[in-house]
C-alpha positions as semicolon CSV with decimal commas, in nm:
position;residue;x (nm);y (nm);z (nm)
1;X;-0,118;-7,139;-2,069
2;X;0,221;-7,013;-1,833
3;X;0,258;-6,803;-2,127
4;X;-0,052;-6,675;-2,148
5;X;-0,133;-6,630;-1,766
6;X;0,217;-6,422;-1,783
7;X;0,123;-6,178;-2,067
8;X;-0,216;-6,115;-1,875
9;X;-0,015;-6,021;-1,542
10;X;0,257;-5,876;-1,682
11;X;0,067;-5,528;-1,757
12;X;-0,108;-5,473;-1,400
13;X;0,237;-5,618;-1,234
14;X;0,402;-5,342;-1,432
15;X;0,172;-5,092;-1,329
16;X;0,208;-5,147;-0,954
17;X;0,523;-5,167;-0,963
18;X;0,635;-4,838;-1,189
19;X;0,408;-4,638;-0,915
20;X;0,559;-4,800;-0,565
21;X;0,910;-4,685;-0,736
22;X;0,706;-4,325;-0,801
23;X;0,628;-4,309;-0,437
24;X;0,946;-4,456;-0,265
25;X;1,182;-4,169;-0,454
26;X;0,903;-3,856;-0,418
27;X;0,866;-3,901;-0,776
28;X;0,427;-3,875;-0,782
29;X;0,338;-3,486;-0,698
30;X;0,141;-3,513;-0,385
31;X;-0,178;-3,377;-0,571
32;X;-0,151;-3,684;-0,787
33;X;-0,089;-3,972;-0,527
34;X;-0,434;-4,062;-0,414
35;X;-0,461;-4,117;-0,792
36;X;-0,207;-4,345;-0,861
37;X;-0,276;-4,501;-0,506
38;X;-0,658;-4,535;-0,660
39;X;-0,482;-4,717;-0,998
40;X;-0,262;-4,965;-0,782
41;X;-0,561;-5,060;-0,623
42;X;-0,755;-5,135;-0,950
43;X;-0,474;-5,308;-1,073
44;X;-0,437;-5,558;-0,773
45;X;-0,811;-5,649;-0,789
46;X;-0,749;-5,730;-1,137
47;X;-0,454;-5,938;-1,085
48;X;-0,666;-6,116;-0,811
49;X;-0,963;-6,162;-1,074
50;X;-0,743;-6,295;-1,319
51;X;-0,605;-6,556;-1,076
52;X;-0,949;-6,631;-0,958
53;X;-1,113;-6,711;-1,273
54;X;-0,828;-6,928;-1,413
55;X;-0,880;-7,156;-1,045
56;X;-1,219;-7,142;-1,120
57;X;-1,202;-7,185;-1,528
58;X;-0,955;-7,490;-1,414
59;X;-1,232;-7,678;-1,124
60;X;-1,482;-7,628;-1,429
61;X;-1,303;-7,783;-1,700
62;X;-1,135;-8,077;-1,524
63;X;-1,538;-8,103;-1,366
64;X;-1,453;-8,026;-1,003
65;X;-1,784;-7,857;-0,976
66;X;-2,122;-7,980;-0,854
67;X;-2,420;-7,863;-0,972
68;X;-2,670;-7,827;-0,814
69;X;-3,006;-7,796;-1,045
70;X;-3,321;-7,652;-0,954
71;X;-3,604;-7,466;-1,172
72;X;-3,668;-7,122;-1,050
73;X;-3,752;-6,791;-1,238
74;X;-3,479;-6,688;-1,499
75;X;-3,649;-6,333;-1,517
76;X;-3,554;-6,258;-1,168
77;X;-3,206;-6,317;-1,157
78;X;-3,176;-6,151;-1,529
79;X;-3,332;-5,789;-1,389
80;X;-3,022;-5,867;-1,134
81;X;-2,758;-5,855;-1,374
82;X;-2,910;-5,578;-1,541
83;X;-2,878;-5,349;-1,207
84;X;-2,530;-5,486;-1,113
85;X;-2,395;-5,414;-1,466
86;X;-2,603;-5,068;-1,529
87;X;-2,330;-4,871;-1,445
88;X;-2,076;-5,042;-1,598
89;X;-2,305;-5,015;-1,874
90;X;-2,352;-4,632;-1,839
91;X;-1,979;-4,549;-1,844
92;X;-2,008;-4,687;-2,200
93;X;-2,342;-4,541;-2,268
94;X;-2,548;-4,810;-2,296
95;X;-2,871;-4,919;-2,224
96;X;-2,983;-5,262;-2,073
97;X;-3,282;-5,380;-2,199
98;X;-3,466;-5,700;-2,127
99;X;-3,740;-5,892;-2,278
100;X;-3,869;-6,136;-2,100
101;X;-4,173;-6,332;-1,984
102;X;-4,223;-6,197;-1,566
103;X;-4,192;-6,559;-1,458
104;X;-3,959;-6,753;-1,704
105;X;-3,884;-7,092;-1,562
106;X;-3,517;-7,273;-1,607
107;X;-3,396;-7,562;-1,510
108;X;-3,014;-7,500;-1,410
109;X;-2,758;-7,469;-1,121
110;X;-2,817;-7,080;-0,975
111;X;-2,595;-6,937;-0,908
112;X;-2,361;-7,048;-1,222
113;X;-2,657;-6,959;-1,436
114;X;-2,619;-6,594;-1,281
115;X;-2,230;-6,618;-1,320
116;X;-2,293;-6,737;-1,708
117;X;-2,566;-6,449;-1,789
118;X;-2,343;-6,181;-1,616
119;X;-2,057;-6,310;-1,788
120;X;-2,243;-6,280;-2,135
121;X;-2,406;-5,938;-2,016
122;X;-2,030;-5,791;-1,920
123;X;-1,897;-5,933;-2,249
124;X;-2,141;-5,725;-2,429
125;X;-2,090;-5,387;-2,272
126;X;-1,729;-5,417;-2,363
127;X;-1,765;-5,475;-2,675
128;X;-2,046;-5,214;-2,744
129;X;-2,045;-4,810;-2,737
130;X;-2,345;-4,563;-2,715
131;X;-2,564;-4,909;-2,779
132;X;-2,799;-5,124;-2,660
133;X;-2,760;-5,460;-2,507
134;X;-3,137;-5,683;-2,499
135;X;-3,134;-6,008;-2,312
136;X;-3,440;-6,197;-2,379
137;X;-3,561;-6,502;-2,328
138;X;-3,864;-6,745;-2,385
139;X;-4,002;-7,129;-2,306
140;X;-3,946;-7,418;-2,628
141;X;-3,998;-7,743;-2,616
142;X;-3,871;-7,846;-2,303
143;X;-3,584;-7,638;-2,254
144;X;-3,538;-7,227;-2,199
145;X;-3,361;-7,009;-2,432
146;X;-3,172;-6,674;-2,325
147;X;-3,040;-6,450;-2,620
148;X;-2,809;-6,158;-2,510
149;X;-2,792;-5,942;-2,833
150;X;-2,601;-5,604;-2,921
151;X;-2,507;-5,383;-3,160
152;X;-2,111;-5,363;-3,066
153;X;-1,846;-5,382;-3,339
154;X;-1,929;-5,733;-3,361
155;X;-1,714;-5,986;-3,499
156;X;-1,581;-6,211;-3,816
157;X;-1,622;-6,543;-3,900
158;X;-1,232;-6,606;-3,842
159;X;-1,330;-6,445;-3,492
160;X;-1,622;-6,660;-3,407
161;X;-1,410;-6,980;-3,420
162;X;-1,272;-6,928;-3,106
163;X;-1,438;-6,680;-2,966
164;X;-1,486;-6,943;-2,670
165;X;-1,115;-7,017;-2,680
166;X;-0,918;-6,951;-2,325
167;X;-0,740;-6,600;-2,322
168;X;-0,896;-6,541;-2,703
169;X;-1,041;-6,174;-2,748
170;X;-1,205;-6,053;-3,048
171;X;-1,083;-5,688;-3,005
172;X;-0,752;-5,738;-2,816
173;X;-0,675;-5,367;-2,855
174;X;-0,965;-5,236;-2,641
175;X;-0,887;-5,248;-2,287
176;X;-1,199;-5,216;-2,066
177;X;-1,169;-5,274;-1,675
178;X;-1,422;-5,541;-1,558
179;X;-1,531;-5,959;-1,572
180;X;-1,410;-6,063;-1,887
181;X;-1,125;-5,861;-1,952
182;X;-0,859;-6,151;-1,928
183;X;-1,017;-6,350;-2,222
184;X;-1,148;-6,623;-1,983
185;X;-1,513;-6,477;-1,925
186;X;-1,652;-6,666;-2,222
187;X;-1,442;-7,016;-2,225
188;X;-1,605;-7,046;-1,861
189;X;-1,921;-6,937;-1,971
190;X;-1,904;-7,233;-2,272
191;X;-1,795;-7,487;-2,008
192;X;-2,056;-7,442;-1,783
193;X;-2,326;-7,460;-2,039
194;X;-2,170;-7,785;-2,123
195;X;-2,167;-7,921;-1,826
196;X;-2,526;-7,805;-1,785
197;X;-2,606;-8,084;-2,099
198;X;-2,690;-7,732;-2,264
199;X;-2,623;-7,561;-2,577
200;X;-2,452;-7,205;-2,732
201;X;-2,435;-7,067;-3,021
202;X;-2,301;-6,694;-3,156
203;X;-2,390;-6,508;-3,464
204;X;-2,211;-6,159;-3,564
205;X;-2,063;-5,974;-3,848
206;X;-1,827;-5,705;-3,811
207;X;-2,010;-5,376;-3,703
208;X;-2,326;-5,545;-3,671
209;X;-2,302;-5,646;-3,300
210;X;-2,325;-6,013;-3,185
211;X;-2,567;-6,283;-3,050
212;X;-2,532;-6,489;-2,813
213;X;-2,799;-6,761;-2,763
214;X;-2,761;-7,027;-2,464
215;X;-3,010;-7,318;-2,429
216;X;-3,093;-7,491;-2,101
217;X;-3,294;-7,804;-2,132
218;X;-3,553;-7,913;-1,872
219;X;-3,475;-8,253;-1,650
220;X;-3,424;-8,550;-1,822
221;X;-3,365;-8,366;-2,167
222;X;-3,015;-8,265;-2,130
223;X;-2,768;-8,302;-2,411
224;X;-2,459;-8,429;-2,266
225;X;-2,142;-8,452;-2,458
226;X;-1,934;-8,733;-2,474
227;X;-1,593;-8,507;-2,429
């Protein structure tokens, strides 16, 4: 994990610290430091991300957390994601598209369901160009299901088995800013389903985008694992 946690920092830590030299010796032209002023910047909020979702990643998997479940409208807080994400989604050129009953009723913890839809949403974008990203969902026996499909550059089978790994990224070459970008966006999101007495699954081939399907089962129908 130190090792890990050290690769992930060592990059922005670089960063910040090859432009602070720049400025202390006059070295940045004065047209380019709000620029590299601008960079430092996104590079601190990414060390801070980074050190915020492994505290977090950490209270979920040693189950620190408390849940607290309620039904309420899935719908509503996935039309939420889609306009927090839509320009995140637009720098890539994709569209956001859901499909969706109007009132779609889950039975989860709130405001970790948002966290584990955005999650899912963001993990999508960055893995898909000039494409489309549908999140759908529908009622089944006693549960809800969410699917979050695209048509990214997917992944193999070797890739699937631990695609919900800590620090594991399908595409480690690709570099997008945003949630998700230190590897842990997905191991939380697989946590918190579990601890939810939920279920998820992912289907992809390479090229042919990926789907991610999540299942949330009403009260009293949970599926808790024994782990």
């Amino acid at each position: 994990f130190l090792a890990d946690a050290a690769h992930e920092m060592r990059t922005p830590l670089t960063t910040i610290n090859g432009i602070l030299e720049g400025l202390q010796y006059d070295a940045i032209p004065e047209e380019a430091k709000p620029k590299s002023i601008s960079l430092m910047k996104k590079e601190t909020k990414r060390l801070i991300r980074l050190v915020n979702e492994n505290l977090d990643f950490e209270k979920i998997r040693n189950n620190q957390i408390l849940l607290v479940k309620t039904s309420f409208n899935a719908t509503k807080i996935l039309e939420d994601v889609k306009m927090q994400l839509s320009q995140n989604a637009e720098k890539e050129h994709d569209e956001i598209r859901i499909a969706a009953p109007s009132d779609l009723s889950v039975y989860a913890d709130k405001d970790r369901f948002t966290q584990i839809i955005f999650n899912l949403v963001q993990n999508a974008i960055q893995f898909t160009k000039n494409g489309q990203i549908v999140i759908s969902g529908r009622r089944k026996d006693h549960a809800t299901k969410i699917v979050v499909m695209d048509n990214g550059i997917g992944m193999s089978d070797e890739q699937m088995k631990y695609i919900f790994d800590r620090f594991f990224k399908a595409d480690p070459s690709r570099a997008h800013q945003g949630t998700g970008e230190s590897g842990l966006g997905l191991s939380i999101v697989s946590s918190l389903i579990k601890q939810h007495g939920g279920k998820i699954s992912v289907d992809s081939s390479p090229n042919e985008g990926a789907i991610f399907t999540i299942t949330f089962f009403d009260e009293g129908f949970e599926q808790y694992l024994s782990e």
